[in-house]
N, C-alpha and C positions, 0 to 999 in steps of 0.2 A: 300732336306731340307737344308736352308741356316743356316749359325750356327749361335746361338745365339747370340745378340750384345753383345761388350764387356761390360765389368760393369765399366770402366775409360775413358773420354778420351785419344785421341789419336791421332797423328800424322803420314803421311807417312814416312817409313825410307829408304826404300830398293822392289824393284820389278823385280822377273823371273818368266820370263816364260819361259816352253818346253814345245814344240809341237812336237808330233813324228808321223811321216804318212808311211804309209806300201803301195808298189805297186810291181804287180804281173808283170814280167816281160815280152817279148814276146820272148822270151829265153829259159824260162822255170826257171830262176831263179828269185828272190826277191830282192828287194831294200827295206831296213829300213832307214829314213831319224830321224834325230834328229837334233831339235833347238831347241839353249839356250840364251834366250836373260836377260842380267840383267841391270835395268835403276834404277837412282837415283831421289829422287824429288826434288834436290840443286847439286847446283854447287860444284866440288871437284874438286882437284888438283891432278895429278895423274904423275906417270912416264912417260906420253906421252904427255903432258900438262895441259891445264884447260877443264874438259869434263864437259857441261854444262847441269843442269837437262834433265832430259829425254832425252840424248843422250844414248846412249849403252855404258855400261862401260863392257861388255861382249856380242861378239855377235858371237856366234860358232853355226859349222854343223857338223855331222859325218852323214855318208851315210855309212851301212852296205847291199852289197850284199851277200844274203847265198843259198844255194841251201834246197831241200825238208827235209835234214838232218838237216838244220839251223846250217849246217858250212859255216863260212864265208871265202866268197871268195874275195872279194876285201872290204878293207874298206880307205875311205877318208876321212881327218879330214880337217878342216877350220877355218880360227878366223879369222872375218873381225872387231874385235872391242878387245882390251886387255888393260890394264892399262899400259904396260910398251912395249912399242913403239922397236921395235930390237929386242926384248927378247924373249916374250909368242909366239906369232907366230911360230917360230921356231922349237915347239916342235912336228907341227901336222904331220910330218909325222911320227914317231915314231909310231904313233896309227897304220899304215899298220904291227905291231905286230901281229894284232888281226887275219890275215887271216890265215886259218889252225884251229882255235878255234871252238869248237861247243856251240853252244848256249844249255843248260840243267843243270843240276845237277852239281856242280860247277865251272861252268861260270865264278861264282861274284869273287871265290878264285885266279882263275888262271890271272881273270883281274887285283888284287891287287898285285898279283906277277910280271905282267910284269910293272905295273906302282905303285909302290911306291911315294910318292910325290916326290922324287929329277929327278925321273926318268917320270914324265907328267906333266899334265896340272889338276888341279883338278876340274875344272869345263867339261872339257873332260871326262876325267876318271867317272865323274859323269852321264857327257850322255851316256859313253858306259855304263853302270849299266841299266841305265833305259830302254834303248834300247833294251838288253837283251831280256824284257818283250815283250817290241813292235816286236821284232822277231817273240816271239811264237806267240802273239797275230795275226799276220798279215799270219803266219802258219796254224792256227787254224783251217782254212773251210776248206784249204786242208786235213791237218792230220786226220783231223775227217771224211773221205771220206769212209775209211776202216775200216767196226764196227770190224775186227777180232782186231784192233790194240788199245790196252788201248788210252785213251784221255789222254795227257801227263796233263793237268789240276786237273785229280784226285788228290787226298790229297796234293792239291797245297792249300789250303786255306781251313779256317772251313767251308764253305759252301760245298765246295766237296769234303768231305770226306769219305773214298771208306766204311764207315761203316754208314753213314749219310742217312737220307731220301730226300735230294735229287737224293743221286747218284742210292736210290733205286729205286727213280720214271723215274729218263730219259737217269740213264745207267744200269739196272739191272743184264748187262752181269756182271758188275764189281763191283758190292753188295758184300759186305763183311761183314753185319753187323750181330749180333747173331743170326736174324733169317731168313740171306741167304741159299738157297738150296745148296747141295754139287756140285760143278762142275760136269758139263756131260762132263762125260769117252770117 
């Protein structure tokens, strides 16, 4: 469902996008891709010179490999587009912080520890967040292989909620709501 139009006119001011793609390796481990591309619809003067509409005033990648634990083992960061020419660039390799990290329960806390703004990129730091999700997401048909093993998704959002009637209808192993049966002993 598209959202409703605005109630004011309106002008373009600012457009990103990411896109983040998941591929199963032949390795046996994973690659999580993230791109962040940000365009202007006017011309702006920037510390790198004059970047003209709809050129990329941000154009970064982070590629996270993680293994079936969704710890990561290599990650590579990119900026092929930044405002300030010498500068931003600079800081992608810093992001190889992230390997040794596991992707779950918090993730988002330990990323804002190793990257404080003085210490990244914050359109970076933004993709690793996001990417986070794209881990599990691209995790997901695997993990979900072994019904003995919870769906790390459960009470990840109100719709799975391990007391909710969905989780009662298509995980009932892990129904937890008042009127689940007691665990078999």
């Amino acid at each position: 469902m598209p959202l409703p139009p605005p109630d004011c006119p309106r002008e373009p001011s600012q457009q990103r996008q990411i896109r983040i793609e998941g591929f199963r390796r032949a390795d046996g481990l994973w690659d999580v891709e993230g791109h962040l591309l940000d365009t202007l619809p006017h011309d702006v003067q920037v510390g790198g010179g004059l970047r003209r509409a709809g050129e990329p005033m941000h154009a970064m990648a982070l590629r996270l490999t993680v293994d079936l634990q969704a710890t990561i083992r290599v990650a590579v960061a990119v900026s092929d587009a930044h405002p300030f020419a010498g500068v931003c660039g600079r800081i992608t390799p810093a992001y190889e912080q992230l390997v040794g990290l596991r992707v779950g329960p918090g993730f988002r806390r330990q990323v804002r520890a190793l990257f404080p703004p003085s210490a990244g990129c914050t359109h970076l730091s933004e993709l690793v967040l996001a990417l986070g999700t794209g881990v599990l997401q691209t995790l997901a048909t695997a993990l979900h292989r072994d019904p003995a093993v919870k769906p790390f998704s459960l009470d990840g959002c109100h719709a799975l909620m391990t007391d909710g009637p969905v989780v009662r209808q298509f995980h009932p192993r892990w129904y937890r709501g008042v009127d689940a049966l007691p665990p078999a002993a």
